[in-house]
C-alpha positions in Angstrom: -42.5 -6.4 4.9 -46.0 -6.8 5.8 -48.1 -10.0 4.8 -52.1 -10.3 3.7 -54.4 -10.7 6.6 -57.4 -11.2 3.8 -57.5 -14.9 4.7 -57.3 -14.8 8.3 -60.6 -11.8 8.3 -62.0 -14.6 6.6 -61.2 -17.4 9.0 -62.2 -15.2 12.1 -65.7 -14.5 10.6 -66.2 -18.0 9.5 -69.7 -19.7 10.6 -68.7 -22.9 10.4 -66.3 -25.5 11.4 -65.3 -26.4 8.1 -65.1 -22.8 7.1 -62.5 -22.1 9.8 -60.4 -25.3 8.5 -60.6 -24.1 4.8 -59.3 -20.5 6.0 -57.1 -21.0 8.4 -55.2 -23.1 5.4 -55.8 -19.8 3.2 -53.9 -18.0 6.1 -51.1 -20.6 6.8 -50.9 -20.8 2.5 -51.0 -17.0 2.1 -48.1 -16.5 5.0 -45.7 -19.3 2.8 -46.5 -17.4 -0.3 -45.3 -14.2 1.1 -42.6 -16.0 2.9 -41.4 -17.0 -0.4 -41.8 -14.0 -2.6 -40.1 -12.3 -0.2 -37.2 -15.1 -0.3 -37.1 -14.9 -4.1 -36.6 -11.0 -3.8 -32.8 -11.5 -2.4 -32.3 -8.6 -0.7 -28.9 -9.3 0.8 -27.6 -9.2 -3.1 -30.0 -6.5 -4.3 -29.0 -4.0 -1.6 -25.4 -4.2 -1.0 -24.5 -3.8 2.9 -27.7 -5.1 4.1 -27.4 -8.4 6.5 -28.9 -11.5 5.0 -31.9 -11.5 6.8 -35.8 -10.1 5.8 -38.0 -9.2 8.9 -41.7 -10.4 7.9 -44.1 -8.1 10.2 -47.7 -9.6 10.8 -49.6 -6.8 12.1 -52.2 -8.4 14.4 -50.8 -10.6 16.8 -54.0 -13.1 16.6 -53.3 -13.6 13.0 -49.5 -14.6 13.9 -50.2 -16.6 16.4 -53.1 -18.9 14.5 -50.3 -19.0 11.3 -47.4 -20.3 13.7 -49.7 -22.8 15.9 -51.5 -24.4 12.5 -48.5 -24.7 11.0 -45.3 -25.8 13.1 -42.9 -25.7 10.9 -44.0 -22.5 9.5 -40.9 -20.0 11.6 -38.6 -22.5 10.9 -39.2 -23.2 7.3 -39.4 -19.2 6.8 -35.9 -19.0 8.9 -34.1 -21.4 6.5 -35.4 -19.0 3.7 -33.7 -16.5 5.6 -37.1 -15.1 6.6 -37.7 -14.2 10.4 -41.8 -13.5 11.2 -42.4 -10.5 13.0 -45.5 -10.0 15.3 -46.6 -6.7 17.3 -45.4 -8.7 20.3 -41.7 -8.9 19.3 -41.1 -6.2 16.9 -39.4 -3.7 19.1 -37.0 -6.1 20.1 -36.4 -7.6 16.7 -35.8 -4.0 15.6 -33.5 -3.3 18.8 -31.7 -6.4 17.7 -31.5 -5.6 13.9 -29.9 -2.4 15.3 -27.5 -4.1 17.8 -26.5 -6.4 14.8 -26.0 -2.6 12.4 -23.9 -1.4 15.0 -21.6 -5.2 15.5 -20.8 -4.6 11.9 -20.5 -0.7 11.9 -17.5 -1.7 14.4 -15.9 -4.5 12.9 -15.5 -2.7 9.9 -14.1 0.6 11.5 -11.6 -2.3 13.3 -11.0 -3.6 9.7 -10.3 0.0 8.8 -8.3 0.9 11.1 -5.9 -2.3 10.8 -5.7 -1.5 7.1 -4.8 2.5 7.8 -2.5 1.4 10.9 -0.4 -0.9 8.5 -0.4 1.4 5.9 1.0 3.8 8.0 3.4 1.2 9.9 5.1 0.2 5.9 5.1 4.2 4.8 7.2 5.0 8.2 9.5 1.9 7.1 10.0 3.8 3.7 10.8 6.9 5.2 13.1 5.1 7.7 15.0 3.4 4.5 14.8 6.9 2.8 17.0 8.7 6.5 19.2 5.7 5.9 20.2 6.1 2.9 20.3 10.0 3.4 22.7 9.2 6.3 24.5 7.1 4.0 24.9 9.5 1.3 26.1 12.7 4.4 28.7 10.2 5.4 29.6 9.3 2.2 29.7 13.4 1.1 31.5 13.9 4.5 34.3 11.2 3.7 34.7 13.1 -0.1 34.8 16.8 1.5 37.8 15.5 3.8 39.7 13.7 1.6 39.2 16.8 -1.1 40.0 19.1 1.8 43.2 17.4 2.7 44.0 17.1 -0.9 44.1 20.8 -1.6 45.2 21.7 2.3 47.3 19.0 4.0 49.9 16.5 3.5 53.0 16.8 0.9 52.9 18.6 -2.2 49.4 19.6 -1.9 47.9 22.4 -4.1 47.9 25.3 -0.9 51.5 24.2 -0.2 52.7 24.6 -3.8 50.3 28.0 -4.3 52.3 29.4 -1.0 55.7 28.8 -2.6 54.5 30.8 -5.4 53.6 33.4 -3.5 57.2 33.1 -1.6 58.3 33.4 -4.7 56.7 36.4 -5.8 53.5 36.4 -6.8 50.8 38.8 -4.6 47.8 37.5 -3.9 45.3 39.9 -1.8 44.9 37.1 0.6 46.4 34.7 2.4 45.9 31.0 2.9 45.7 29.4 6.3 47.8 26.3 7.4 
């Protein structure tokens, strides 16, 4: 955001001594205001994802300088407001740093991300682990009925191929033949 320079035209041309005082104060007052309109504005809540902080750009260098050297306070009472002035002087590097900052978050969040997916995928192979279990469970549990079925109809006394043989000793002709 760029701030009013009408006030510090004015102090630069000024004749007199008095003149100077009256707009240097026009400056340093026109700065606050902007500081503080630009506060109001919230941009942090207004554009979601943004970081919390408004870069104020004064254009001429001069102008910057005269706000921040008749007023102290001036950066620091803009800071708390969540404001940081900007001059020509350190505006590449302020950008470079906004950028750095971008980039900080950009990868915290793909680290957040991939925590999240990594877990997610950590619980679903612990599902499908509990699902082989319980498949194993059931093939051992179908295993154990198949052999005791099996030996039902095929082994031990009086089971059902035993009895279906002495039938067939007895007469009756299948067209095939069991195996003991």
């Amino acid at each position: 955001s760029k701030v009013s320079l009408t006030a510090y035209a004015q102090y630069t041309g000024a004749k007199t001594e008095e003149e100077r005082r009256k707009y240097i104060a026009a400056h340093v007052s026109s700065v606050r205001k902007h500081i503080d309109e630009l506060a109001a504005k919230d941009y942090a809540d207004t554009v979601k994802g943004t970081i919390s902080y408004v870069l104020m750009f004064m254009p001429n260098e001069a102008s910057y300088m005269a706000a921040v050297q008749e007023d102290s306070s001036l950066q620091l009472d803009a800071y708390r407001k969540k404001i940081v002035l900007i001059s020509p002087t350190n505006l590449l590097m302020s950008l470079q740093l906004a950028h750095n900052l971008w980039q900080k978050e950009r990868q915290t969040q793909n680290v957040e991300a991939i925590f999240s997916r990594a877990s997610k995928l950590y619980d679903k192979l612990a599902s499908v682990q509990e699902s082989l279990e319980r498949v194993g469970k059931g093939i051992d549990q179908a295993h154990l009925a198949y052999t005791q079925a099996f030996n039902q109809l095929f082994r031990g006394r009086g089971n059902y191929a035993k009895q279906l043989d002495d039938l067939r000793q007895m007469g009756i002709s299948p067209n095939k033949r069991l195996n003991f």
